[in-house]
VOBA-1610 file (N, C-alpha, C; in pm, whole numbers, padded with zeros to 5 digits, always signed):
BEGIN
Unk+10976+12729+10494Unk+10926+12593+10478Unk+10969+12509+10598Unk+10886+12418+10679Unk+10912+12346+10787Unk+10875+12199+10705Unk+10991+12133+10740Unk+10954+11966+10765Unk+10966+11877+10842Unk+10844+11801+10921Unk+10893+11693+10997Unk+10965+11633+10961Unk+11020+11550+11034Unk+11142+11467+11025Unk+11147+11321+11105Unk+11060+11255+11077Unk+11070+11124+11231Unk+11174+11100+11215Unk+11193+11007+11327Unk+11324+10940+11310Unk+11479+10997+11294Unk+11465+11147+11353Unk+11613+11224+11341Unk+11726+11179+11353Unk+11706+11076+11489Unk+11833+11025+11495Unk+11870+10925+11423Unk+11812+10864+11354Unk+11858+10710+11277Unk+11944+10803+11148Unk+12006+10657+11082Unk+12116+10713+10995Unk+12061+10728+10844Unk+11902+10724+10796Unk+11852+10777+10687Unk+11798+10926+10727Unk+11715+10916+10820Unk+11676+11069+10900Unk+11789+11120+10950Unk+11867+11141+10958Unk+11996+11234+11002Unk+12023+11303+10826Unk+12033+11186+10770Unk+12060+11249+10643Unk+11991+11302+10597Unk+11865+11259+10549Unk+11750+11311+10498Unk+11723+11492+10568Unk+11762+11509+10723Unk+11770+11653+10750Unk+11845+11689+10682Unk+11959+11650+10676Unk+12092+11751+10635Unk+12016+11786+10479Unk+11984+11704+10414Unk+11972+11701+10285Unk+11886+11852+10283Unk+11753+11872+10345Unk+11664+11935+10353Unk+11675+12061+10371Unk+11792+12092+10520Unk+11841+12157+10533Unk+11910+12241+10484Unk+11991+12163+10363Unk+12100+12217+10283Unk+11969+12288+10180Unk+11883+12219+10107Unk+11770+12291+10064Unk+11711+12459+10103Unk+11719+12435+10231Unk+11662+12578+10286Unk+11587+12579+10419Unk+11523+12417+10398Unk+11408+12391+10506Unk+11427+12457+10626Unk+11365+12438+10714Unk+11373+12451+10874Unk+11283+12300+10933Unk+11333+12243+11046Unk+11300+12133+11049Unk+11251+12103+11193Unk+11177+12050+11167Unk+11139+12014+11323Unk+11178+11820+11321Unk+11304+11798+11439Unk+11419+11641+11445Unk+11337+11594+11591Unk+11264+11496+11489Unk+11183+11380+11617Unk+11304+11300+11652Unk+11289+11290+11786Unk+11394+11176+11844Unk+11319+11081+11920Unk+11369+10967+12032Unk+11312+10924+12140Unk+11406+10903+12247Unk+11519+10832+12218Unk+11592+10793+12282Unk+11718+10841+12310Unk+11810+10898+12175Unk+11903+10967+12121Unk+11903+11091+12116Unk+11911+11111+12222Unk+11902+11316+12262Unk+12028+11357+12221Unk+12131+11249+12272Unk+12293+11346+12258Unk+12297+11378+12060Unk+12259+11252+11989Unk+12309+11243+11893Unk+12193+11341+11792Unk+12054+11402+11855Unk+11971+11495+11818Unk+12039+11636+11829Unk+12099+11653+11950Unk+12158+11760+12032Unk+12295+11800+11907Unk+12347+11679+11868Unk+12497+11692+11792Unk+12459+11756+11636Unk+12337+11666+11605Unk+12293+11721+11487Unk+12217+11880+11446Unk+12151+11949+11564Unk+12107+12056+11563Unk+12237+12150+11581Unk+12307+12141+11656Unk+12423+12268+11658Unk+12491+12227+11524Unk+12492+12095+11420Unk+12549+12103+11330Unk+12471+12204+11225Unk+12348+12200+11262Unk+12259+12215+11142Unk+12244+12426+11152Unk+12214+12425+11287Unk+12256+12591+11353Unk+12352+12662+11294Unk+12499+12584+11306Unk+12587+12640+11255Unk+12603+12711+11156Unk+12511+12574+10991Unk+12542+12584+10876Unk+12489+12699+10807Unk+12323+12713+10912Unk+12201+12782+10872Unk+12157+12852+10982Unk+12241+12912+11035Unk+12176+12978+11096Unk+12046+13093+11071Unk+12017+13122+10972Unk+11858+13194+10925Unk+11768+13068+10992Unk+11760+12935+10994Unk+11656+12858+10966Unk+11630+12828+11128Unk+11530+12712+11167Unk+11501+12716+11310Unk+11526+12500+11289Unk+11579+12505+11402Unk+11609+12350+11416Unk+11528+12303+11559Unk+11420+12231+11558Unk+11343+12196+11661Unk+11353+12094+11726Unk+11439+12047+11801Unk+11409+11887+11856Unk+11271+11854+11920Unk+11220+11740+11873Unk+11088+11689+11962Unk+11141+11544+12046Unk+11072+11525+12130Unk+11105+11393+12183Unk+11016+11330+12192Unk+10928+11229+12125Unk+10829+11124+12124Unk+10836+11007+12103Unk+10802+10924+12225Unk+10762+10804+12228Unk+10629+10723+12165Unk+10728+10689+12006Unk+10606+10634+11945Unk+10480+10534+11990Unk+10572+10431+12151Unk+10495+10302+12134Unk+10428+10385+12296Unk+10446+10457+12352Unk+10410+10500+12464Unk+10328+10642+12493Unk+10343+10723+12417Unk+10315+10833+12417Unk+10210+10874+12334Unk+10083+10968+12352Unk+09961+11010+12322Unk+09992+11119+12171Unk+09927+11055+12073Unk+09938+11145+11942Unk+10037+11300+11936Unk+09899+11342+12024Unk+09929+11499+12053Unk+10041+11550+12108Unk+10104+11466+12239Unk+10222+11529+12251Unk+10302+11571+12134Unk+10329+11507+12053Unk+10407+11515+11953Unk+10300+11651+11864Unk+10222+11618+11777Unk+10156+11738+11708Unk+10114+11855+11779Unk+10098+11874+11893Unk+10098+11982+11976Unk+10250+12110+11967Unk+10294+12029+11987Unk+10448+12106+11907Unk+10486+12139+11749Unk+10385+12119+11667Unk+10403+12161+11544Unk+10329+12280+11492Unk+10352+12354+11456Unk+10289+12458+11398Unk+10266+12510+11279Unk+10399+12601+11158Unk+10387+12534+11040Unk+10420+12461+11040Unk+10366+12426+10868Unk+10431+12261+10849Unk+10447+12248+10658Unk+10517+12181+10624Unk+10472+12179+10472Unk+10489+12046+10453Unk+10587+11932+10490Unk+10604+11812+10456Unk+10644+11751+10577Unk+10683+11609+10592Unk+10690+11535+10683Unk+10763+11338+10645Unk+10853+11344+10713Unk+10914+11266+10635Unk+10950+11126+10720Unk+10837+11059+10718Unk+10879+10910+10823Unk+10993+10855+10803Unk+11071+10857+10854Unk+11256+10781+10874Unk+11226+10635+10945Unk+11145+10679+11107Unk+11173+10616+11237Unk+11144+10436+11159Unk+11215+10435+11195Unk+11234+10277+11183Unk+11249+10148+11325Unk+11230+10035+11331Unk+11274+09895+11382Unk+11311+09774+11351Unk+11306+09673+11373Unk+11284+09528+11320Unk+11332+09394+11423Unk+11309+09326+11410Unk+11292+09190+11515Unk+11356+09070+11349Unk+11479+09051+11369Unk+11476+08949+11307Unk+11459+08795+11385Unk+11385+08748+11354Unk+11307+08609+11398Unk+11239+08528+11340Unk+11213+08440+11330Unk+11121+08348+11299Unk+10932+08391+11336Unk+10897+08344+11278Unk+10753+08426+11309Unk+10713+08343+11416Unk+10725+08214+11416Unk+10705+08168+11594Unk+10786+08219+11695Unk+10849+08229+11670Unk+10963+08318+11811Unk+10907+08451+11827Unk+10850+08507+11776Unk+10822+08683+11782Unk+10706+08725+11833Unk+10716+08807+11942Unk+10611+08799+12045Unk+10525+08868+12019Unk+10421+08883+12059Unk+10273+08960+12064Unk+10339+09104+12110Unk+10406+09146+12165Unk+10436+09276+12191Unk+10555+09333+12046Unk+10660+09219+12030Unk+10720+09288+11943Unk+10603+09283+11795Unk+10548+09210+11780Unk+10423+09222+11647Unk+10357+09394+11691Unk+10312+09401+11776Unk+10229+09520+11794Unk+10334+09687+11752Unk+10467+09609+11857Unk+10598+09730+11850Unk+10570+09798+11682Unk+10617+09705+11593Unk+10631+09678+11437Unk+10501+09780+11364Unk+10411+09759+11441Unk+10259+09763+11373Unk+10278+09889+11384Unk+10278+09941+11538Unk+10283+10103+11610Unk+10368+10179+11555Unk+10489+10169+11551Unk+10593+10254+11514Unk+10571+10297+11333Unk+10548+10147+11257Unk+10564+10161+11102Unk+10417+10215+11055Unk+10285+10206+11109Unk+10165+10168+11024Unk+10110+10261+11114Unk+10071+10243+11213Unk+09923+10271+11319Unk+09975+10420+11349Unk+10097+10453+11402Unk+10158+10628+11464Unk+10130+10728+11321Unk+10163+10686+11246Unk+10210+10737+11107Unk+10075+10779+11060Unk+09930+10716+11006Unk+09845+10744+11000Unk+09784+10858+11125Unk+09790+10829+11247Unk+09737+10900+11352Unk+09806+11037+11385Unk+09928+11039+11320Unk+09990+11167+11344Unk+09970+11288+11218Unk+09933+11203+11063Unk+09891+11247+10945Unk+09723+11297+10978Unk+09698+11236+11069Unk+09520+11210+11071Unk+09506+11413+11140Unk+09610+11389+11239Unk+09625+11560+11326Unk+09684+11647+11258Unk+09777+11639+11103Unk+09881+11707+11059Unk+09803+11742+10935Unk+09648+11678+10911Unk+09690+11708+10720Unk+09634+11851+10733Unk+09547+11915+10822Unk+09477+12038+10779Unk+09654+12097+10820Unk+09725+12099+10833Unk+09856+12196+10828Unk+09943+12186+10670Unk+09935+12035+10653Unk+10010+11995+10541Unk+09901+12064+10378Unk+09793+12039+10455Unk+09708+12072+10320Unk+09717+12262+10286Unk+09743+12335+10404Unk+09724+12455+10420Unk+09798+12487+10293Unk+09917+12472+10319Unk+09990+12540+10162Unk+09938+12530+10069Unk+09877+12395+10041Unk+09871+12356+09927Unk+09986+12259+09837Unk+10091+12228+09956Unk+10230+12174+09859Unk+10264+12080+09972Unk+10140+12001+10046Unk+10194+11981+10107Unk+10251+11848+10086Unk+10401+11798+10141Unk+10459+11671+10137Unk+10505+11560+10190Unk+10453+11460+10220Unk+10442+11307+10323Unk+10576+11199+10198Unk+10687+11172+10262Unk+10738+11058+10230Unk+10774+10959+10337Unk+10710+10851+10295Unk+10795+10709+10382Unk+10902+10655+10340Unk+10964+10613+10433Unk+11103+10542+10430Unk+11034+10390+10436Unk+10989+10324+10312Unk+10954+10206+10315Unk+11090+10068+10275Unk+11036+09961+10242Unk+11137+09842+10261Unk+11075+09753+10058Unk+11192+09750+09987Unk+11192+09639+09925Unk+11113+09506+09996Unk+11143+09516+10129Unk+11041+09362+10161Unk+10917+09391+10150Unk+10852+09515+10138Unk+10710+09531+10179Unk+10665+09459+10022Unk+10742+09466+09917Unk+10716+09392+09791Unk+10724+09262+09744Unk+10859+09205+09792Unk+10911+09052+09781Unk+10917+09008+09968Unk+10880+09059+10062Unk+10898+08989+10165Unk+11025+08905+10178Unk+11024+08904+10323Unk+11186+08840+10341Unk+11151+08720+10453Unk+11160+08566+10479Unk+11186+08507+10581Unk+11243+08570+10733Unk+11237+08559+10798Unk+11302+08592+10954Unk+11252+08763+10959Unk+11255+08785+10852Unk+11168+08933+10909Unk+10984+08983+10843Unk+10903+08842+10886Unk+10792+08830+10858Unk+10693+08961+10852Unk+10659+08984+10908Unk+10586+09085+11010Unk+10651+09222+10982Unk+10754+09254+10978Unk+10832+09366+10928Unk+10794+09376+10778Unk+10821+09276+10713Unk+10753+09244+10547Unk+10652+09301+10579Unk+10555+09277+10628Unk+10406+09285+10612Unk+10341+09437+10649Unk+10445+09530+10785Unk+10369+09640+10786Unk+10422+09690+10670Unk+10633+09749+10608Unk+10610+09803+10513Unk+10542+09761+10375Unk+10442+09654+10346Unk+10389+09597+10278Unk+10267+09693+10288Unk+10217+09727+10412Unk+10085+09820+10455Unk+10082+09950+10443Unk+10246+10022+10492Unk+10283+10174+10472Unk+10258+10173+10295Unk+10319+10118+10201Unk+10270+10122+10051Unk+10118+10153+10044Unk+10059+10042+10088Unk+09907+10047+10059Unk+09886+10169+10091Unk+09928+10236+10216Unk+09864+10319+10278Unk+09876+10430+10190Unk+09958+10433+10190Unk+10016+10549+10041Unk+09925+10602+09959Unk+09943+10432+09874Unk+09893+10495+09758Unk+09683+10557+09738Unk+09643+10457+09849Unk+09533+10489+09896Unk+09507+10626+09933Unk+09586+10715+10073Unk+09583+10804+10088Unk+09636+10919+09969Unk+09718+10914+09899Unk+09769+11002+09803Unk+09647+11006+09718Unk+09511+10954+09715Unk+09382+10957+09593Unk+09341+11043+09680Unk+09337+11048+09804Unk+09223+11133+09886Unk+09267+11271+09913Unk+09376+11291+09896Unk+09475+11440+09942Unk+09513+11467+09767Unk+09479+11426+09681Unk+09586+11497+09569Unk+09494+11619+09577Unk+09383+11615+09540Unk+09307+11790+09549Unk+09319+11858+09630Unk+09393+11827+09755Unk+09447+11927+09838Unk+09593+11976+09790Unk+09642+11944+09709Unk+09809+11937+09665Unk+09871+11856+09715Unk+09842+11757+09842Unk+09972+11685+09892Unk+10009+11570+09812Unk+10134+11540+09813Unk+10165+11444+09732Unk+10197+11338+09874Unk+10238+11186+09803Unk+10234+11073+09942Unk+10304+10955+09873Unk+10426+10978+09924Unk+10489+10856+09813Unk+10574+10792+09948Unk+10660+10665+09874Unk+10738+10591+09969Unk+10874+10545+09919Unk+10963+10582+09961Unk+11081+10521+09918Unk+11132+10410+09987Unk+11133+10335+09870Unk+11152+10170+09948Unk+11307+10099+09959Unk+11433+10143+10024Unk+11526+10086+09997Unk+11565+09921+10010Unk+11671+09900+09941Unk+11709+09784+09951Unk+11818+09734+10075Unk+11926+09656+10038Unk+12013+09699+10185Unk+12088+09805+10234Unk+12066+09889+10299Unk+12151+09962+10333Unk+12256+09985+10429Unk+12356+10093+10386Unk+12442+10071+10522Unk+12407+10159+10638Unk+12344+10102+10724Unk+12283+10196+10847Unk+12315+10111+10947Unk+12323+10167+11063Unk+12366+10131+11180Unk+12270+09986+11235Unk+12160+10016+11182Unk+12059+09902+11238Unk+12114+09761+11156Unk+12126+09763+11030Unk+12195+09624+10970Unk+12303+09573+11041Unk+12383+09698+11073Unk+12520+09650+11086Unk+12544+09562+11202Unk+12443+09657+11328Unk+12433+09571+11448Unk+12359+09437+11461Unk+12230+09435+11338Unk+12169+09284+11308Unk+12214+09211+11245Unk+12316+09241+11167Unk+12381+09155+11066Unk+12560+09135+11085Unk+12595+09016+11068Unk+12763+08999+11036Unk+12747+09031+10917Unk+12923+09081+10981Unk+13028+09130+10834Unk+12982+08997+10690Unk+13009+08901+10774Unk+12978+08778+10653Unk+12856+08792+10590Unk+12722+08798+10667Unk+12574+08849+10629Unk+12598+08938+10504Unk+12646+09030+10565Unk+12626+09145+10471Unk+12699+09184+10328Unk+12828+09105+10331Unk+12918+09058+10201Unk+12820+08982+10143Unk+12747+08894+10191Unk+12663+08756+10130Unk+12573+08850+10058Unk+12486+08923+10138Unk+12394+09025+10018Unk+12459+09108+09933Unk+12529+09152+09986Unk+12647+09242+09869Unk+12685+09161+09741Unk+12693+09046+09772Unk+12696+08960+09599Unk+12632+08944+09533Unk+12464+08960+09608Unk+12345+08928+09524Unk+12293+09036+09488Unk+12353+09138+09468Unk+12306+09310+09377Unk+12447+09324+09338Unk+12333+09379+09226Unk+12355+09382+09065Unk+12491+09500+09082Unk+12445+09610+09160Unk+12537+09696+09166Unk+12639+09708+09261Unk+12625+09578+09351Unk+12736+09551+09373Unk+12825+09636+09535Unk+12714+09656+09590Unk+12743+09711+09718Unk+12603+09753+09738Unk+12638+09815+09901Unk+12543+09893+10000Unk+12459+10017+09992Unk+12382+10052+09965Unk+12320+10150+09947Unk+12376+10240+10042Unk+12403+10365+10002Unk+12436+10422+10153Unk+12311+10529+10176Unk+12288+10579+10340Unk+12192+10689+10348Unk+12176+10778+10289Unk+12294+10853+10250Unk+12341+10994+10161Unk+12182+10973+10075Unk+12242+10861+10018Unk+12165+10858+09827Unk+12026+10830+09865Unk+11963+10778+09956Unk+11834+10758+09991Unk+11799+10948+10005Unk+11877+10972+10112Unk+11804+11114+10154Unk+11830+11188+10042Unk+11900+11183+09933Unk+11871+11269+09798Unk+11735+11242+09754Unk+11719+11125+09732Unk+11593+11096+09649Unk+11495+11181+09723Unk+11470+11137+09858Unk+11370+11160+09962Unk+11423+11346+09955Unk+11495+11426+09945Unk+11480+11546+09853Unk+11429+11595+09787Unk+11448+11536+09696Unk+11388+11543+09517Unk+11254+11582+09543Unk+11199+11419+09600Unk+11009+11462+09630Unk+10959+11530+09702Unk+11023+11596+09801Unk+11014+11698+09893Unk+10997+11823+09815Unk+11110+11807+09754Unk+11128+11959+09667Unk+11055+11967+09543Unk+11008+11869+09512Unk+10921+11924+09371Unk+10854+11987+09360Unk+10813+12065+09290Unk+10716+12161+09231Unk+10572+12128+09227Unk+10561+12017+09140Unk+10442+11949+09119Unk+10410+11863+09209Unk+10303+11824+09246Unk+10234+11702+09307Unk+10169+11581+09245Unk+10240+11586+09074Unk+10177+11495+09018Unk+10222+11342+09011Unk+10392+11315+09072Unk+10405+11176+09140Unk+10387+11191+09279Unk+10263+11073+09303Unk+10195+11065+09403Unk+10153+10941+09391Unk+10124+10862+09525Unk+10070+10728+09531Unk+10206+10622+09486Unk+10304+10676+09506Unk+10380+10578+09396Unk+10517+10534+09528Unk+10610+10393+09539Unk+10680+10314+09610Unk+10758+10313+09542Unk+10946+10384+09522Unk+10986+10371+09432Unk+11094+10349+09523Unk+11164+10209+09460Unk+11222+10086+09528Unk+11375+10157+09435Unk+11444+10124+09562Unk+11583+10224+09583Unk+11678+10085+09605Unk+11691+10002+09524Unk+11760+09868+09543Unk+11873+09829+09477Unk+11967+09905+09420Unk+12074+09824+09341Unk+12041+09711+09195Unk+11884+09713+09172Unk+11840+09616+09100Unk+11818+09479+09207Unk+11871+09463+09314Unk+11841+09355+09398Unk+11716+09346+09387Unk+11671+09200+09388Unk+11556+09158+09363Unk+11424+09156+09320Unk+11428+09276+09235Unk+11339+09339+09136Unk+11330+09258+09015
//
């Protein structure tokens, strides 16, 4: 079994491999920028499993032509969008390039790389697409407008596409977390920020990656393809 992996290096896709890995998978770890920390994670993953094959790709979502990237895939059974960004700003402050950045990376790559991948994903018959979507794509958040709005679109996209692929077997769901502790908050947000949301869930802390990339497991590994189309919001009870 092979699964993409966007986003290898971020701290839900790092996990989400291991998780997969530990499963059985063999994986093919999209990077762009973060070679050392792709490089650190494959001899981890070599080590554990050595039967399995660990692939680094390197693609530039906002620069680079579809194919580079699907040209390097061969089997395939699932595929698991991680790659993430965000611009916290005011929606007047936020430029025509970072709007487009947002659009490309979360909405527009993701479709166009599914558009080259499904006759592989469909081949099995099992085949499996999860997004790493956002609680905002549901309640939207101030200062991260536009970020609201594509994972607001990856949902749609979902559940739309999951009607057109279920007779092929693929299933197409999205896991939508709430705050988590990943490197990207930590560097956008103060310690104070992030205590401040920490009071306003229910459960009372940070989501960590671990527990995201279990879930994002689970649907990987199921048997059935009969949850499909479905955004299932990974939030502490925060703002639900």
């Amino acid at each position: 079994m092979y699964a993409l992996v966007m986003g290898s290096s971020g701290d839900i896709g790092t996990s989400s491999a291991k998780k997969l890995a530990e499963k059985g998978w063999s994986l093919y770890l999209h990077y762009n920028r973060n070679r050392d920390r792709i490089e650190k994670l494959r001899t981890e993953l070599v080590e554990k499993y050595p039967k399995q094959d660990f692939i680094p790709i390197k693609f530039d979502m906002e620069n680079d032509a579809v194919t580079d990237l699907t040209q390097q895939i061969y089997s395939l059974d699932a595929v698991v969008f991680a790659q993430g960004n965000t611009y916290y700003k005011l929606l007047v402050d936020i430029s025509e390039e970072e709007i487009d950045s947002l659009w490309k990376i979360h909405v527009k790559l993701p479709i166009l790389i599914l558009k080259q991948l499904q006759d592989k994903l469909a081949g099995t018959h099992h085949g499996r697409v999860v997004f790493i979507g956002s609680i905002y794509g549901k309640i939207g958040s101030a200062m991260e407008v536009v970020y609201s709005t594509v994972k607001g679109a990856m949902s749609s996209f979902a559940d739309a596409y999951a009607k057109e692929v279920a007779s092929l077997g693929m299933s197409v769901n999205v896991v939508a977390p709430g705050a988590v502790n990943t490197k990207m908050n930590t560097q956008e947000f103060s310690s104070e920020d992030l205590e401040s949301v920490k009071d306003e869930i229910p459960a009372d802390r940070l989501a960590n990656p671990d527990e995201i990339a279990d879930l994002v497991s689970y649907i990987v590994n199921m048997e059935s393809n009969y949850l499909t189309g479905q955004t299932i919001y990974f939030a502490g009870g925060w703002l639900l």
